[in-house]
Each structure stands twice: as C-alpha cells, then as structure tokens.
C-alpha positions, 0 to 999 in steps of 0.5 A: 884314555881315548883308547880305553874308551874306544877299546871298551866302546868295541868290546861292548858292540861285540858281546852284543852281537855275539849273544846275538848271534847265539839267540839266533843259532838257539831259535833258528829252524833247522835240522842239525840242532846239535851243531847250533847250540855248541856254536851258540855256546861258543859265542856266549863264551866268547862274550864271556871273554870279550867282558874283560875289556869293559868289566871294573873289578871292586871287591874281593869277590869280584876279583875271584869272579874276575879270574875265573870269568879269564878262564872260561876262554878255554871252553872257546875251542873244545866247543868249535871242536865239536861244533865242526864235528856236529857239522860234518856227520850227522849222525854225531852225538854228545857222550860222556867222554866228550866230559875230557875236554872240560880238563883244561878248564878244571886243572886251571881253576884248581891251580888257582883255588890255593893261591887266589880263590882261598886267599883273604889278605890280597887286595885289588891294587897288589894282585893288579900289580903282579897278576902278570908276574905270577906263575899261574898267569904263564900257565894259563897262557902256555896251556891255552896255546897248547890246547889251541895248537891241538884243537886246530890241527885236530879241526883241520884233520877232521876236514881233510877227512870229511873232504875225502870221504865226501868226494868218494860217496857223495855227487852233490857238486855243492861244497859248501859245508867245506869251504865254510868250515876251512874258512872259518877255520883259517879265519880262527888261526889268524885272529889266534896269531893276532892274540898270541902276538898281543900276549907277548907284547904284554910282557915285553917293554911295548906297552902303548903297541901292546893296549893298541893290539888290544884295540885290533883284537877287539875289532877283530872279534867283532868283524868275526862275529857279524861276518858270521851272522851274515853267513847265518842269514843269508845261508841258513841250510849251510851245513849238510853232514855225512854219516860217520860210519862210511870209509875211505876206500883205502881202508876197505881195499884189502878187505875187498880184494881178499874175496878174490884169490886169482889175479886174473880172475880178479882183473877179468871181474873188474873190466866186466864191472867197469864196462857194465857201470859205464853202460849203466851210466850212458843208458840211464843216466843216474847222474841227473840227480843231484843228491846221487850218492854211491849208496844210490848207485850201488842199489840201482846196479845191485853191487855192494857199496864197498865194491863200488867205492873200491872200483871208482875210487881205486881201479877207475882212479876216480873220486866219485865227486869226479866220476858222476861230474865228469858225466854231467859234463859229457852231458853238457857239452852234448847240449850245447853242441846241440844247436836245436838247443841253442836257447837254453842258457847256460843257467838252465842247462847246469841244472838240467845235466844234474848241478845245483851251483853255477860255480861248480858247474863252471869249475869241473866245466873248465876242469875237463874242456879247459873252457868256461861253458860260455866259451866252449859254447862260443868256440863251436 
C-alpha cells in the first residue's frame, strides 16, 4: 500500500509540473513559437499518460476513457519529432502530410472499437482481469515500441544532419541547440529502456520489481520534466534554427565541378580562389563577427555560396565551423603574445577575436595549440 501511495504521491507532482511546463512554453516570449506549442503539447500528453498511475476506473465509460487516455502516449513522439525539427530549421512549418503521424494513434483506437469500445456486457473487475492477456494490449505494445524505434533513429538522423550542415555555413561557436537536443534525446532512449524493461516485467512472474519499476519510471518522469523546466528558465533563447534549404557540400560537388571541364584550368582557379580567401580573411578579418555565415562571406568576396562551400569544405578540407575558428585562434594567440596586451583577460579577448562562450573559445583553443589560453599564455 506504501508503494501505491508513494507511486501516485509521484505521478501526482509530475503532471503537475508537466502542465507547468506546457503553460510556460505556450506564454513564453520568444521567436520559434512552433517548436513551444509541439514541446507544450508534448508534456499535456505526457501528463495524459502519467494520470494512469492515480486515476480510479468506476463505470463503464470510464473504463472506455481509460483505454483510450492509455493510447494517447503514442502522440509523445510524433510531436518530439517534429518538435526537433521546429528547433532545427527555422523555416519549418506544419503541412497536411505531417496528418500521417496521427496513424498510430488511429489504427489502435479502431482495433479497440469492436472488442472494447462497443461492448456492453463487460465489467470493471473481468476486463481488469485479463487486460494484460488480450491481443489488443500486445499490439499496442509492439506498435508502440516499434514507432519509438523509428522516431529515435529518425530524431538522431536529423541531428547529424543539422550538426553537418551547421558546421559547413555557420561560424557562430555556440552549439548549444546541438547539444541540448542530443542530450535530450539521450536522456529519452534511456528513460524509454527503463519503461520497456517495466513492460516485460509485466508479463513475467516479478511482480513486487514490476510495481517498483513503476515507482522509478514515475520518478524518472518527474526528473525529466524539471530538469527541462531548469533548462527553459535559465536558457530561454536556446534554440537557433537553420534554413533547411541549404546542402551539404557533398551533394552540391558534382553540380559545381561540371562548370569546369579542364582539370588543369580547374585546379589553377581553386589556388587563385584559396589565395584570395585567405588574403581577405588576414586583411579584413571578417571573422570577428560572431554570427558569420558562409552566405555573409560569400557576399563580401563576390562568390557563389555553393563555390564557397565546396572550396572550404572540400578542397580546403575544412568545415567552415573550423575554417573561421581556426583564424580566431590566429587572432588570439597574437594577442596574448602581445605583451602591451598583457592586461586583457582571457574573457575579454575571447570576445574580442569573435567567440561568444568560454568553453568554446577553450575548446578549438586546445584543439589547434594542445594548450588552454591560460596555459599557452603561461608558457610564453
């Protein structure tokens, strides 16, 4: 009865704090409005599911409310989905095919309608009784962990494409979109594992660890959402989203390299370009700008964009992320040799040279020198 009492206690807190956490992400200011109402909508769901643990079926409607409040989990990841492609191109909008990720939540309800929905001679104790033994119950339970399989690969694949393309056109140093979104992510599989393994153990013969892996998944849950909400208040400009329309370099390489049909005349223009970049680049400095993307740069030395991008990220062997870094660090590494300079601290020359976070200064620091800025500057 303890653990009755402490699971629901659990359950309780964390729809509170997912609806909570909804209402913020629906009053929050902020630009990418899409991507909060699909998060918001994400945790109203979730509270939906996390009732179970505390709601008391009496009558026969609420038994039919019952089954089809058990099926609205299947909206949770449909609506992360496109809540992580809200959050990565921000040009993404809602269309009609998006409807196809409603299916699963269809076909379940219409295989429910004959045996459950439209019956009239079953009662709460016998349906209670062999709800777990029903054919319905391991469908949804296959097609649920088939669908999250699917979403989190497909979750995982749009991050290694945002991740690619952002490092071939933007220089902000800041990857915090990224690294949000993996962790959250990350943080989803396991929780996910945690529940599927709970979903075994309701059919094996573990009973007492079965209802205390209800407890944990509650408590889960419930660390989930306010390490969300800590997230949201302490970073609510988090998300900066890409236009989905730009490509990797390696599907615009042949396309660009089809415009010269000499080799030799082709290699004489990409040493002219390189050489002429890399004076633009010592004499202007273009990189100081924080928010520099290759579109930026491309106007500024009258190229094509797609020729820029093939020349940093291909022949150059660079992601631009790199290329425009690797010059801050140039930068850097002159001011703290500088010693008329010696007063700066490293804070102030991080921004100066064009960074906008210490650990991404210290981290491509280390990655060109081997040496923290500290340290380097010790060394001298």
């Amino acid at each position: 009865m303890d653990r009755i009492i402490l699971l629901q206690g659990i359950a309780r807190i964390s729809v509170f704090v997912s609806l909570l956490m909804a209402f913020f992400l629906l009053t929050v200011k902020t630009e990418n409005k899409l991507a909060n109402r699909l998060f918001a909508w994400f945790f109203i769901f979730s509270a939906i599911d996390l009732s179970g643990f505390f709601i008391e079926v009496g009558t026969r409607n609420e038994l039919n409310l019952e089954i089809f409040r058990s099926t609205a989990c299947l909206f949770g990841m449909p609506l992360f989905y496109l809540f992580v492609l809200a959050v990565c191109y921000s040009d993404f909008r809602l269309k009609w095919k998006h409807v196809v990720h409603l299916l699963p939540f269809l076909l379940i309800n219409l295989v429910f309608i004959p045996r459950i929905y439209l019956s009239t001679n079953i009662d709460k104790d016998s349906f209670a009784a062999t709800l777990n033994q029903m054919p319905e119950i391991y469908l949804i339970q296959i097609l649920i962990e088939f669908q999250y399989v699917f979403y989190i690969v497909s979750v995982f694949l749009i991050l290694k494409k945002y991740r690619e393309i952002y490092l071939e056109n933007y220089a902000d140093s800041s990857t915090a979109t990224y690294k949000w979104l993996f962790q959250i992510t990350c943080v989803f599989l396991i929780a996910h594992s945690i529940v599927a393994l709970k979903n075994v153990l309701r059919y094996s013969g573990f009973r007492e660890i079965f209802l205390w892996t209800n407890v944990l998944v509650g408590a889960i849950a419930l660390l989930i959402t306010c390490w969300f909400i800590m997230k949201a208040l302490n970073h609510p400009e988090l998300f900066r989203g890409i236009n989905s329309k730009l490509q990797l370099t390696k599907d615009i390489l042949p396309e660009v390299e089809e415009k010269t049909a000499s080799k030799n005349v082709q290699d004489d223009a990409i040493s002219i370009q390189i050489s002429a970049l890399k004076q633009y680049m010592a004499e202007k400095e273009p990189f100081l700008d924080p928010s520099l993307t290759i579109q930026e740069l491309a106007n500024q030395i009258d190229i094509p964009v797609r020729e820029l991008s093939v020349l940093i990220n291909h022949h150059m062997d660079q992601h631009f992320f790199d290329f425009v870094n690797e010059h801050r660090i140039q930068k850097a590494m002159g001011i703290l040799k500088d010693q008329s300079r010696s007063q700066l601290t490293v804070l102030e020359i991080l921004y100066e040279v064009g960074f906008n976070s210490k650990s991404s200064f210290n981290t491509s620091f280390k990655k060109h020198t081997n040496l923290t800025p500290t340290a380097y500057r010790n060394a001298l």
